[in-house]
C-alpha positions in Angstrom: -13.3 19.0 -2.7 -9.9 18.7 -1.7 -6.4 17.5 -2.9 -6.4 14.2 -0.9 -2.4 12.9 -0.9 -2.5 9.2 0.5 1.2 8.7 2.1 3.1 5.1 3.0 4.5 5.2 5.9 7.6 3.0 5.9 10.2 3.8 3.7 8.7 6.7 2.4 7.7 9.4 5.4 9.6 7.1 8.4 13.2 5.4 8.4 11.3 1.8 9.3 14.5 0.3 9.3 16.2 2.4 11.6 13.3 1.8 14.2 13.5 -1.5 13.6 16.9 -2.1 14.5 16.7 -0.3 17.7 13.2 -2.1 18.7 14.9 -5.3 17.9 18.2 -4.7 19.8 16.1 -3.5 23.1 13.6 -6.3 22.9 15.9 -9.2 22.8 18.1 -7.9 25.4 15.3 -7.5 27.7 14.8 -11.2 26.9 18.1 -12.5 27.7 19.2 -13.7 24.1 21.9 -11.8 22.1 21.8 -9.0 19.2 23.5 -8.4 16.3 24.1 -6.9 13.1 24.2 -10.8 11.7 20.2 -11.4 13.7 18.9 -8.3 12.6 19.5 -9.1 9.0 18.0 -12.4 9.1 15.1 -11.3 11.2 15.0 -8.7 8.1 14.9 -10.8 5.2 12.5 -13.2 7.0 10.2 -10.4 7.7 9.8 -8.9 4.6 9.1 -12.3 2.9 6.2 -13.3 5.5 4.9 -9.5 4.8 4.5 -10.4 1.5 3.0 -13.5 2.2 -0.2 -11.5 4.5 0.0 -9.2 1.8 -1.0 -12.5 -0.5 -3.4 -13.3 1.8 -1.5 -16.6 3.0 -1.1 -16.0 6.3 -2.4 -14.4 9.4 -1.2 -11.3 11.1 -0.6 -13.5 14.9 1.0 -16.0 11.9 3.5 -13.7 11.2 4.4 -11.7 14.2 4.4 -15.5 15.7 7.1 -17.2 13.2 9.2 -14.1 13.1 10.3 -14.3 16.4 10.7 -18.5 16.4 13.0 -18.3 13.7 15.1 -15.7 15.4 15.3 -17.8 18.3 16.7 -20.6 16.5 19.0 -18.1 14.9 20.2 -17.0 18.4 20.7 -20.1 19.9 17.2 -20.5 22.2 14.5 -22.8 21.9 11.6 -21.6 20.2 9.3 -23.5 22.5 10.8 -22.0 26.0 9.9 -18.5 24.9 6.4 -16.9 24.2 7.5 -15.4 20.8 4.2 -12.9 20.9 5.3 -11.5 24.1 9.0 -10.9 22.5 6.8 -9.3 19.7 4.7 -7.1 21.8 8.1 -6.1 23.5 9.3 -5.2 20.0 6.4 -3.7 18.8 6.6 -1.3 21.9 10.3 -0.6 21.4 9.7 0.1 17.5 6.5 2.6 18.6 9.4 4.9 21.5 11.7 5.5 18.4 10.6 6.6 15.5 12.9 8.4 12.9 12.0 10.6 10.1 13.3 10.4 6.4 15.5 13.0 6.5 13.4 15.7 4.3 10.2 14.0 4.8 8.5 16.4 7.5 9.5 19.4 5.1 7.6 17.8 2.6 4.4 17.2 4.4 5.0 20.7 6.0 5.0 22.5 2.7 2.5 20.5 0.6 0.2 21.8 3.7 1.3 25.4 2.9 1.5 25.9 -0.2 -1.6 23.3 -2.1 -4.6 24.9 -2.1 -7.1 22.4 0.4 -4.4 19.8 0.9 -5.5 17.0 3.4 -2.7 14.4 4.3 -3.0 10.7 5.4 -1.1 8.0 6.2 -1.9 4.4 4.8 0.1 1.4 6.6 -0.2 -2.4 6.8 1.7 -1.4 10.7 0.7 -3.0 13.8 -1.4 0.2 14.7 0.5 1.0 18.5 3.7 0.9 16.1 2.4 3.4 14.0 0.9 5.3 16.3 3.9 5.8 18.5 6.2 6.2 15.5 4.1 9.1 14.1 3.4 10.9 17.3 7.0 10.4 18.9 8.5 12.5 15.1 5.7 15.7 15.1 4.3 14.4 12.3 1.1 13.6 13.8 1.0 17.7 13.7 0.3 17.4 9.7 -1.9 14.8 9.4 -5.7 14.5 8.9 -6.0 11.1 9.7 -4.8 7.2 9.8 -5.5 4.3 7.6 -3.7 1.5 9.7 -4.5 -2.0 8.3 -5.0 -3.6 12.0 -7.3 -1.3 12.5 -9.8 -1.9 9.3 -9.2 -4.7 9.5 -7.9 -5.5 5.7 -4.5 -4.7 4.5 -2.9 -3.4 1.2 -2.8 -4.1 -1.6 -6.5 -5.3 -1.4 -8.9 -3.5 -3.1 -11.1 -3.4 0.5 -8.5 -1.8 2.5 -8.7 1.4 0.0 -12.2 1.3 -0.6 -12.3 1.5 3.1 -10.1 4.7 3.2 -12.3 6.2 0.1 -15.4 5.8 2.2 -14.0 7.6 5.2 -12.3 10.3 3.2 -15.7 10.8 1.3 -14.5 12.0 -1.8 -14.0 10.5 -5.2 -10.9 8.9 -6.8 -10.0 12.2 -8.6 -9.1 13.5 -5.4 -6.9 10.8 -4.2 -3.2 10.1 -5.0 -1.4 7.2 -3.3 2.5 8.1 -2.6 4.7 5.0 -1.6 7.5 2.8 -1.9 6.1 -0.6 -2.2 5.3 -2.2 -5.2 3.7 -4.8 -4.3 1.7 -3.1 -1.5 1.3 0.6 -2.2 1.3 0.7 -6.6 -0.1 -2.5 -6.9 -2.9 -1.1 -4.3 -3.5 2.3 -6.1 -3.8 -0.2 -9.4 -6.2 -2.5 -7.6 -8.7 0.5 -6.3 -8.1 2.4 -9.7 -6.0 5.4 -7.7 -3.3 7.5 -9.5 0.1 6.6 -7.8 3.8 8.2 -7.8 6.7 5.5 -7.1 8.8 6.7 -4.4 12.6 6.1 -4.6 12.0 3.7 -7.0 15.1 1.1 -8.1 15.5 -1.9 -10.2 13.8 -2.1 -13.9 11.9 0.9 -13.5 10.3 1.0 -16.6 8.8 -2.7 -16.4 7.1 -1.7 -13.1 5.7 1.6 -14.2 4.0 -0.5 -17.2 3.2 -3.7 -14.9 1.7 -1.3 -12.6 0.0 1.5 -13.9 2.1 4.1 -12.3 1.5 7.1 -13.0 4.9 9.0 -12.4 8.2 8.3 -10.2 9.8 10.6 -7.7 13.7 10.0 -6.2 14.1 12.4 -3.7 11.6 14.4 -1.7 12.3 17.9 -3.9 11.4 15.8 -7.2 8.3 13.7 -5.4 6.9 18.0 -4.1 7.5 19.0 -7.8 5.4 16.1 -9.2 2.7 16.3 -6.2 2.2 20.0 -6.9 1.7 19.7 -10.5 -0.9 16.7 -9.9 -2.9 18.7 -7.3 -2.9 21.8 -10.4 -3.5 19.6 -12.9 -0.1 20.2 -15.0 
C-alpha cells in the first residue's frame, strides 16, 4: 500500500489567481475590448459564484464558461450577442494553461513529501478545464512529482460529488485508509473528502474555523506549507 496524498490544485499547489489575471488581460486584448483591475474583479466574483453553482449541480460546464464571458462584455462596454463568448473562453483558457505560477513553497512541499514518506504517491484533484490544468502543471515542473490527474472534465463528474472521488478511488486502487484529500475549498475539496468518507486537512483556512471543521468533518487544518508537511507526515506515520 501506499500513502496516497490527494492535492487541490488552485489555491493550494498553484497561484489560480495570478494565472487568471494574466489569461484574462491577454485574451480580451486579443479581442479588441479593454482590461482592467475593475473587469477582472467582476469577472472574479461572477466566477466563483457560477463555480459554485456546477458545483450544486445547477448548471452546465459550456453554461458557465458561456455566461462568464457575456457578463464581462456587458461590463466592458460590447454587446454580448456580437462576440462568440466560448471562443473568448477558449482564448482564456489557453492564456491561463502558458502561465502557470506556483504557491510560493508549494513545489518544496511536494518535493519533500516525495523524499522523505515512505511510498508516497501524489495527485492532483481539480474541477479545471483539463488543457488549463494541464498546461499550468507542466509549464511549473510540477508535473515532475506527480503520479497522476484527477481533472473533473475529464471524468466527467466534478467535486464535491461523491462520484467524482469514487472515480479517483477506483483508479488509485487502494482503500480510503490510504487516501487524504489536501485543499482549500470548503465547499468543493472538505465537503468532498466528507461526501466519499476521506480524511481531509483544510489548507490556509480563514473565517469561523471551528464551525467548518465541525460542519465538515475535517480532520486537521494547516496555514502555511511548513505546518500542512508537519501534519501530512504525522498522518502518513500514524501520529
Amino acid at each position: 500500500m501506499h500513502h496516497n496524498f490527494l492535492f487541490d490544485l488552485d489555491q493550494t499547489l498553484l497561484d489560480f489567481h495570478a494565472s487568471e489575471y494574466k489569461g484574462l488581460e491577454i485574451a480580451l486584448r486579443a479581442n479588441g475590448l479593454p482590461f482592467s483591475d475593475a473587469l477582472y474583479r467582476a469577472f472574479k466574483d461572477c466566477n466563483k459564484a457560477l463555480w459554485l453553482e456546477l458545483e450544486k449541480g445547477n448548471i452546465t460546464r459550456t453554461e458557465l464558461f458561456t455566461r462568464r464571458f457575456r457578463d464581462l462584455f456587458r461590463r466592458c462596454g460590447a454587446d454580448p450577442d456580437a462576440l462568440d463568448a466560448m471562443a473568448v473562453n477558449d482564448a482564456f483558457i489557453k492564456a491561463m494553461s502558458e502561465n502557470g505560477v506556483l504557491m510560493d513553497g508549494a513545489l518544496t512541499l511536494v518535493k519533500r513529501l516525495r523524499e522523505t514518506v515512505p511510498d508516497a504517491r501524489v495527485y492532483i484533484i481539480t474541477n479545471g478545464a483539463t488543457i488549463n490544468a494541464r498546461g499550468r502543471i507542466a509549464s511549473t515542473g510540477l508535473d515532475r512529482y506527480l503520479d497522476g490527474l484527477f481533472i473533473s472534465e475529464d471524468l466527467g463528474v466534478v467535486k464535491p460529488s461523491k462520484a467524482y472521488f469514487d472515480s479517483c478511488l477506483r483508479c488509485i486502487g487502494e482503500p480510503k485508509e490510504t487516501c487524504i484529500v489536501v485543499g482549500d475549498s470548503l465547499t468543493s475539496d472538505m465537503l468532498g473528502a466528507k461526501n466519499a468518507g476521506l480524511r481531509s486537512v483544510w489548507f490556509m483556512p480563514s473565517g469561523d474555523v471551528e464551525q467548518a471543521v465541525r460542519e465538515y468533518g475535517i480532520w486537521r487544518t494547516a496555514s502555511s506549507f511548513d505546518e500542512l508537511y508537519g501534519v501530512l507526515t504525522s498522518w502518513a506515520t500514524n501520529e
